[in-house]
N, C-alpha and C positions, 0 to 999 in steps of 0.2 A: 789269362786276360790281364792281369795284376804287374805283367810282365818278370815275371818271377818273384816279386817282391816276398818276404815272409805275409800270413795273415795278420790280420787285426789283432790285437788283444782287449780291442774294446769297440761297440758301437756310439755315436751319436748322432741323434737324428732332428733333422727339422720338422718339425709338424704340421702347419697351415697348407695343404698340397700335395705331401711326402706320405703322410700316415692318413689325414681326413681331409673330406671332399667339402670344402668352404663353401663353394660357391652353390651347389643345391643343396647343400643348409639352411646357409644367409640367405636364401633365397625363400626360399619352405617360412625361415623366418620372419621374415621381412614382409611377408608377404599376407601372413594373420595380422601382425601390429597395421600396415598399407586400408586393410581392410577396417581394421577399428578405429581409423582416427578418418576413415569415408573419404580415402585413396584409390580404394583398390583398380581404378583405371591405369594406375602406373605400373610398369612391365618388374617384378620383383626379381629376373634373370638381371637387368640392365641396372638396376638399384644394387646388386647386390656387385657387380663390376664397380659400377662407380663407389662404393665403400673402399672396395678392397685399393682400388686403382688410387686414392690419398693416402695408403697403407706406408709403402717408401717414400714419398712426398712430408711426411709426420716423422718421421721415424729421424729423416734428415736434418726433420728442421730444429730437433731436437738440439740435437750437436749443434746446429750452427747458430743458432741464436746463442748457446750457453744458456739453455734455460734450468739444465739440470736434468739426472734423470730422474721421468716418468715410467710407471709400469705400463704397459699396453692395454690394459683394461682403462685407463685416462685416454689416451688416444683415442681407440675406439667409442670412447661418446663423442669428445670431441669431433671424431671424424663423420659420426652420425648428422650431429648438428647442422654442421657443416654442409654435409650431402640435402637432409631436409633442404636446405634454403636454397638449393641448387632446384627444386621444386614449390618453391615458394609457401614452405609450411614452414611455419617459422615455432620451434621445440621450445619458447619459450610459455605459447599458447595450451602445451600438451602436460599432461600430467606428469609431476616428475619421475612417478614410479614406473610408467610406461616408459618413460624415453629409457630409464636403467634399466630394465628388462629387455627394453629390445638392443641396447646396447652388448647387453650379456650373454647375446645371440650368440655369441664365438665359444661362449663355454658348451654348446648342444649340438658341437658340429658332428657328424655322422663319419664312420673311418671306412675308406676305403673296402671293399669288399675279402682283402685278401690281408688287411691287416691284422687283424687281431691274430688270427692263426699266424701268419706270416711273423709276427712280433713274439709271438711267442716261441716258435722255432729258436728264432735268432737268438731270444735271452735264453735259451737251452744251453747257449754254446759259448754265447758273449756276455757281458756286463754292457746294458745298454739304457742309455741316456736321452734324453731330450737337450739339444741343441736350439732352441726358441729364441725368439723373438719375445714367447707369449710369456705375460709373469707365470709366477706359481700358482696362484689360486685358478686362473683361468684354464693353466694343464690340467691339472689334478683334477677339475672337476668336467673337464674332459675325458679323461682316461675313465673314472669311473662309471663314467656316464657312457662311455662307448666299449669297455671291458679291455679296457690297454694296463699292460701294467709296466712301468717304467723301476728301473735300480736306483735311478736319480733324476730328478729337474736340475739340469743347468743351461745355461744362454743369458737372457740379456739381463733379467731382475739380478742373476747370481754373480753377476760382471758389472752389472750398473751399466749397460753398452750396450746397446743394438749391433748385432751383425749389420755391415760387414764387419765391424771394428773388430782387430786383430785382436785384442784380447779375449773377446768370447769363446774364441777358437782353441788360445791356451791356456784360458784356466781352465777347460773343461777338461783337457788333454790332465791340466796338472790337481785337478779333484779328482778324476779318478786314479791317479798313479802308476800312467802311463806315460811314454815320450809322444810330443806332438806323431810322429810318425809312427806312432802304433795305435794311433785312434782313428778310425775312418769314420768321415760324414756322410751319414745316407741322408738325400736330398733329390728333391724334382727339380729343381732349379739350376742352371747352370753356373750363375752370379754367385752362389752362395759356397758351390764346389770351388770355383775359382778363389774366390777369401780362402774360403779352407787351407786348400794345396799352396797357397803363397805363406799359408803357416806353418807348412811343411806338414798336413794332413793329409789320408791314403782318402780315397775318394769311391762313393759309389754312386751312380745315377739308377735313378729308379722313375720308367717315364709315365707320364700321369696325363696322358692325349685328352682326357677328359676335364681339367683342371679348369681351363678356360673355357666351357662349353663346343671345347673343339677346334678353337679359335689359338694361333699360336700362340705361343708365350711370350713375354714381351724380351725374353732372354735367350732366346732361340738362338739368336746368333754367336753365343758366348759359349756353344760346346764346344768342349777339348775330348782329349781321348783318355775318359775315366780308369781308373784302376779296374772297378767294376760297372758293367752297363746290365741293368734286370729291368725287366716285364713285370716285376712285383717283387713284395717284399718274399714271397715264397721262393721266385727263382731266384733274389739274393742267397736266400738262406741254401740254395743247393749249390749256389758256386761257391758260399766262405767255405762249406763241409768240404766242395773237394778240395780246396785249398789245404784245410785245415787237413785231412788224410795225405795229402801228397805232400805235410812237408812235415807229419813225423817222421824221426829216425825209423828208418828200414833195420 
């Protein structure tokens, strides 16, 4: 599938869709604070879209104002706020400790069914990374919380750079002490394989039909024809092994 390529020497993975399911999280989430502040008529699936769906919109504007970088744990209240008033509850009303806790929602996301095991496979074989968007504090206490265990956090707090920006791609390539093209991105997304591979990254798509509540992705139309395409992180892990057997020396 790799088209002969050698294997990887390293993994890096996106998280928010790739490893854990956001959206009935933030939802699950969203959806007890909805209740305590005497919402709970608003749909917590549709709230939890509309959060995520200012996620690139933030991210952008970051850079283009030259405001500097922020870690994503700021965005996400900010993007909360923001969403409140799109309902006409205005976060200045609510408790502050409330609005940070539901903001913090992103740290309690739930992984995938096949990840943890799946992740673990993988770091059997590879040295495997988080490639994020998300700061440190918000993985970490993710991964704990969900039984992930990562070699390293890098992406965007360890770059100062939100993907897509071509650096995240190679410092992470060059923290772990590999060549860009011996480190592959596992990713659900197809926008984020494409940055990759224009870094000269080896690429695996892992599809996540449920990411969106079923509903495409807004990047559907940007597949290429990945190095690797899995069903999950488990059937990754059986394509790098045969890779990884079929290209030792005989």
């Amino acid at each position: 599938m790799n088209g002969g390529k050698p294997p990887p020497r390293a993994l890096a993975f996106d998280v928010f869709g790739t490893v854990v399911d956001w959206r009935t999280s933030i939802a699950r989430e969203s959806r007890g604070f909805l209740d305590r502040i005497g919402r709970g008529d608003i749909d917590a699936e549709r709230f939890a879209d509309g959060w995520r769906a200012r996620y690139r919109p933030a991210m952008a504007a970051v850079h283009k104002e030259g405001r500097g970088f922020v870690i994503l744990d700021v965005l996400h209240r900010e993007m909360l706020i923001d969403l409140l008033a799109d309902y006409a509850i205005d976060a200045g009303t609510l408790d502050p400790m409330l609005i940070e806790d539901w903001a913090t929602g992103w740290h309690r996301l739930d992984p995938w069914p096949d990840s943890v095991a799946g992740l673990a496979h993988l770091r059997s074989r590879f040295p495997v990374a988080t490639l994020s968007n998300g700061n440190v504090a918000l993985i970490v206490a993710m991964a704990r919380r969900a039984g992930l265990t990562w070699d390293a956090v890098l992406g965007a707090e360890f770059s100062r750079a939100f993907k897509p920006a071509p650096q995240t791609y190679l410092d992470a390539a060059a923290a772990l002490g590999v060549k860009p093209g011996e480190l592959c991105l596992v990713a659900a997304h197809h926008s984020d394989l494409a940055a990759a591979r224009a870094c000269g990254l080896m690429t695996a798509y892992i599809d996540r039909p449920m990411e969106y509540g079923g509903a495409p992705a807004p990047d559907a139309d940007d597949r290429q024809d990945w190095d690797y395409d899995a069903d999950s992180l488990i059937t990754l892990a059986d394509q790098l092994t045969a890779d990884h057997l079929t290209d030792r020396p005989a």
